[in-house]
C-alpha positions as CSV (number, residue, x, y, z in Angstrom):
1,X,0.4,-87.8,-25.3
2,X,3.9,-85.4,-26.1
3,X,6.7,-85.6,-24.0
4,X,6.7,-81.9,-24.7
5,X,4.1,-81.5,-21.5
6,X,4.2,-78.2,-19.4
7,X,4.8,-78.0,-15.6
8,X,2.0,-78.0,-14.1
9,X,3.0,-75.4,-11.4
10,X,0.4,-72.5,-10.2
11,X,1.9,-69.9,-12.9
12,X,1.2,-72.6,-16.4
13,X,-2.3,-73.1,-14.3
14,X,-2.9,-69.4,-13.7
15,X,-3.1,-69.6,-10.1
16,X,-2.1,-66.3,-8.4
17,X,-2.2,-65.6,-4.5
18,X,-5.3,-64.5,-2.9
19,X,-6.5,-62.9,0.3
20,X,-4.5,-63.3,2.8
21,X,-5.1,-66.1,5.4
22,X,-5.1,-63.5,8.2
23,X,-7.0,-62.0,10.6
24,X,-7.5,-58.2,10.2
25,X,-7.0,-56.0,13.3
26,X,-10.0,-54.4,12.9
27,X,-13.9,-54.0,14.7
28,X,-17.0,-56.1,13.5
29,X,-16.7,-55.5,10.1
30,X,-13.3,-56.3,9.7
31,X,-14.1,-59.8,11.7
32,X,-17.3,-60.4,9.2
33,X,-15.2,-60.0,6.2
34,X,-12.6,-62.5,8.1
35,X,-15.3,-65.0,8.7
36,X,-17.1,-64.7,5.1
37,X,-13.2,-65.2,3.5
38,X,-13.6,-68.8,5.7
39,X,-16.9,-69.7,4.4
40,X,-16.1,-69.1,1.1
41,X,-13.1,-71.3,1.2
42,X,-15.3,-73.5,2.8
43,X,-18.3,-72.9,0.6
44,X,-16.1,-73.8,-2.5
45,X,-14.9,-77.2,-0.8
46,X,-18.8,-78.3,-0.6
47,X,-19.2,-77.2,-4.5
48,X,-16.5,-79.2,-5.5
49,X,-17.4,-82.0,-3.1
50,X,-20.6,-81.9,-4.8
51,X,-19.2,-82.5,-8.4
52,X,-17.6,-85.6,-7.4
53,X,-20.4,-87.4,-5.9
54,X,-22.7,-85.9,-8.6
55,X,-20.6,-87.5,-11.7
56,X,-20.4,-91.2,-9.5
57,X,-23.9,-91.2,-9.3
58,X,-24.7,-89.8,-12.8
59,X,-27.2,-87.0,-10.7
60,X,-27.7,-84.2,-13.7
61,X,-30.0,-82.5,-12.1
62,X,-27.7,-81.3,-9.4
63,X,-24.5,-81.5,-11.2
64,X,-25.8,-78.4,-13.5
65,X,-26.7,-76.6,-10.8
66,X,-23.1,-76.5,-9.6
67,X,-22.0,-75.2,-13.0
68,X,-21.9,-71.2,-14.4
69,X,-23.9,-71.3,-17.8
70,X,-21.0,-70.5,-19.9
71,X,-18.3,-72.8,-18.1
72,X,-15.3,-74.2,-20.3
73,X,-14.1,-77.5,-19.6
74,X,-10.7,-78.7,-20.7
75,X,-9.6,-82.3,-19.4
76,X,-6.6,-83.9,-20.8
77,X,-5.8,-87.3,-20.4
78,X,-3.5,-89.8,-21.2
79,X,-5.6,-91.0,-24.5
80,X,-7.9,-88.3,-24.7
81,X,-8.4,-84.4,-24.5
82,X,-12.2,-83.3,-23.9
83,X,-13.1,-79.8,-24.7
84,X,-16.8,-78.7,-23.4
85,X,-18.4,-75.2,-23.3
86,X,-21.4,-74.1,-21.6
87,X,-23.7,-76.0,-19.0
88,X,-25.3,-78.2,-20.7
89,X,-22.9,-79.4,-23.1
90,X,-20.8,-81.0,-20.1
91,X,-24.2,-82.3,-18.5
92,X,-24.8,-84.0,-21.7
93,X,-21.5,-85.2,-22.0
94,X,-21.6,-86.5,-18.2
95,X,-24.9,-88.4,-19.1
96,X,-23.1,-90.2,-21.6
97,X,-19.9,-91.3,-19.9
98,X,-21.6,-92.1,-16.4
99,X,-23.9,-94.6,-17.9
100,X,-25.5,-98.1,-17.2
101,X,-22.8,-99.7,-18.3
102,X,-20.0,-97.5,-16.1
103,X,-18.9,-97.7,-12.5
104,X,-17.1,-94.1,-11.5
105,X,-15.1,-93.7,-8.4
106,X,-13.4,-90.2,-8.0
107,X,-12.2,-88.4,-5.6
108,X,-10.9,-84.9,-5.0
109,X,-8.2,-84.4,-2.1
110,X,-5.6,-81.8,-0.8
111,X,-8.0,-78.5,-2.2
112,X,-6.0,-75.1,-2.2
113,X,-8.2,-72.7,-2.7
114,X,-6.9,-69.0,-3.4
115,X,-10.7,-66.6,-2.6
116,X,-9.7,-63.2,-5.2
117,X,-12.2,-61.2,-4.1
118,X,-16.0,-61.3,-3.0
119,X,-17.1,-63.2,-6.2
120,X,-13.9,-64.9,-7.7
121,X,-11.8,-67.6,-6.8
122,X,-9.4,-70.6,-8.0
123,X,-8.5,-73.6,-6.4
124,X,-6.2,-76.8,-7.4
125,X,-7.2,-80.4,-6.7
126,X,-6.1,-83.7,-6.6
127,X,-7.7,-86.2,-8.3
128,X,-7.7,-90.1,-7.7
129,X,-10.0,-92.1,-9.7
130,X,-10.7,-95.7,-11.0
131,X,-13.3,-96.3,-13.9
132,X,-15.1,-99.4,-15.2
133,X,-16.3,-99.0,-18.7
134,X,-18.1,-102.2,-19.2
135,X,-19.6,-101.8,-22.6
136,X,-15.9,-101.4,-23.7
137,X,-15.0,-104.1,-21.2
138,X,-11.8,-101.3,-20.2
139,X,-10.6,-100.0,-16.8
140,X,-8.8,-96.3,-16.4
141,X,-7.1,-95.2,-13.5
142,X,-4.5,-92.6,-12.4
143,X,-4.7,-89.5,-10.6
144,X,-4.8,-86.0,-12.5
145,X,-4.0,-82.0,-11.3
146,X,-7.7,-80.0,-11.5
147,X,-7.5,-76.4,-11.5
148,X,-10.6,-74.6,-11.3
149,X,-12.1,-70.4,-11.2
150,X,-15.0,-70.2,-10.0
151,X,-17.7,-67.0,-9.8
152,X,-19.8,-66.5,-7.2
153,X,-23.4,-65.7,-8.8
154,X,-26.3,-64.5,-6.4
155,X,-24.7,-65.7,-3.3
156,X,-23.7,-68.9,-4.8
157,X,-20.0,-70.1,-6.1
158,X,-20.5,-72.0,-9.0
159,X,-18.0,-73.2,-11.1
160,X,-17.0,-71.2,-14.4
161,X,-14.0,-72.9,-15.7
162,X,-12.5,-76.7,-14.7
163,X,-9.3,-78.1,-16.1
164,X,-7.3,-81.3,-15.7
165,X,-4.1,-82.8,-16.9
166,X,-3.2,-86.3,-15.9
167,X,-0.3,-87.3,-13.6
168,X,-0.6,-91.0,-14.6
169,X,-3.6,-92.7,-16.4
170,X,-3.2,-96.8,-16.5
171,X,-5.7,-98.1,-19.0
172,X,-6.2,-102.1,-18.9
173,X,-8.5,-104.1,-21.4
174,X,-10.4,-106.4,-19.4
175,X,-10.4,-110.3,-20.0
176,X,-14.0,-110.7,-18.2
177,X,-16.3,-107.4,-16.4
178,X,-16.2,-107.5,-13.2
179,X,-19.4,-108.8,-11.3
180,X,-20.2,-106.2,-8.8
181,X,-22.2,-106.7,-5.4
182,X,-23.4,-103.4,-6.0
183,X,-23.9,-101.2,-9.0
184,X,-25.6,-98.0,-8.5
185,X,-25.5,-96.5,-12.2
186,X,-26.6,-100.1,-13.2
187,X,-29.6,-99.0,-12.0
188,X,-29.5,-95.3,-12.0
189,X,-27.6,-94.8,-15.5
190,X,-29.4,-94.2,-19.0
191,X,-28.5,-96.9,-21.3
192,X,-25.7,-95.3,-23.7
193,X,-26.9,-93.9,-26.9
194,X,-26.4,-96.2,-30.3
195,X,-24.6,-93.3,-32.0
């Protein structure tokens, strides 16, 4: 990766304030609009939540439903950069990562999510994460800066653009696989294709 890497502060990731976190003096409508501004924050949280159990457990089906058709995806790692658009190109991409022969663990923390107005919204998250690539008998870990827009379609936020840039990413060849207790993509992953 360059040394010549940007800060990753809100204005490189595009990240401008929001509503404000206040309470309106106002009547019923004005305390509606307060209470929708919390759900949405709160709304978004589950969506994102969602992703991160949805890639562990290689679940496609509702993993896409979390996504805007036309989402761009830009991850950049340590040894990689990973450039996806639409749907179903990540999905696809997910199913071949999150295989049979892959344990994920990932998990998004300390969410600040800016709502823009009734349908928009952005929100930075920290990743932690640890994966087991057992065909390639490798182990990544580190932790990595998302930054996310998301639309809300129909009465549902979805997510229309998701970026990442690693903080640290340790990648370890592995003498032996591990021998896990439990492996649920073992069981619930496709086999990876030949290609």
């Amino acid at each position: 990766m360059s040394q010549q890497r940007p800060k990753l502060n809100k204005e490189y990731m595009g990240i401008t304030e929001g509503l404000p976190l206040q309470a309106s003096a106002g009547g019923v409508d004005e305390l509606r609009k307060n209470i929708q501004h919390l759900m949405d924050i709160e709304a978004i949280k589950q969506l994102k939540y969602a992703y991160f159990r949805c890639i562990d457990t290689a679940n496609l089906e509702e993993l896409a439903e979390l996504f805007h058709e036309d989402v761009l995806v830009h991850f950049l790692g340590g040894t990689y950069e990973w450039k996806v658009n639409g749907r179903q190109d990540y999905v696809d991409n997910i199913r071949e990562s999150f295989n049979n022969q892959s344990i994920g663990h990932h998990n998004g923390h300390h969410p600040e999510i800016q709502v823009l107005s009734e349908t928009e919204a952005t929100g930075i998250w920290y990743l932690a994460d640890h994966m087991w690539m057992m065909g390639h008998q490798a182990h990544t870990t580190g932790t990595a800066l998302y930054w996310d827009r998301y639309e809300k379609v129909d009465g549902k936020w979805l997510i229309r653009e998701t970026r990442y840039e690693r903080l640290y990413e340790i990648n370890t060849l592995l003498e032996k696989n591990p021998s896990p207790a439990s492996h649920y993509l073992g069981v619930h992953g496709q086999a990876p294709s030949k290609s």
